[in-house]
C-alpha positions, 0 to 999 in steps of 0.5 A: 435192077427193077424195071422202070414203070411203064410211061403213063399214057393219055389214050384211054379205052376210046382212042381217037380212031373210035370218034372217027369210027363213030362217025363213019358208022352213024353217017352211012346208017343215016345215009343208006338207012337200017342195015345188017352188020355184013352189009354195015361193015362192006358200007364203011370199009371195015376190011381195011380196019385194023382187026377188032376196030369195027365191032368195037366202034359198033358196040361203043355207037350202041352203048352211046344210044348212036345206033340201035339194032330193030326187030330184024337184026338190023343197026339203024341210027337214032 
């Protein structure tokens, strides 16, 4: 007997979690200006992100235009 299809799923490459993760993102750049990813990461608490949650919310905050990296190597919140 073949196996049943997986179940159809609402959740597409952009969970929830991410908008949040955005948000956490732009608000500590807005709040503490340009930063470095290290330090970026240390601000929002990404330590105890699940793994690959904090460059993946970045890379989506800079293909939104959210945040943009400066001629330093630095994110920075437009």
């Amino acid at each position: 007997m073949p196996m049943p299809p997986p179940k159809a799923t609402t959740e597409s490459p952009r969970d929830r979690q991410v908008f949040h993760e955005l948000g956490q993102i732009v608000r500590a750049l807005e709040a503490q200006g340009p930063q470095r990813l290290e330090e970026l990461a240390r601000l929002v608490g990404a330590t105890y992100w699940e793994e690959g949650r904090f460059d993946r919310a970045v890379a989506f905050a800079v293909a939104d235009g959210l945040v943009v990296l400066d001629a330093d190597d630095r994110l920075q919140a437009v």
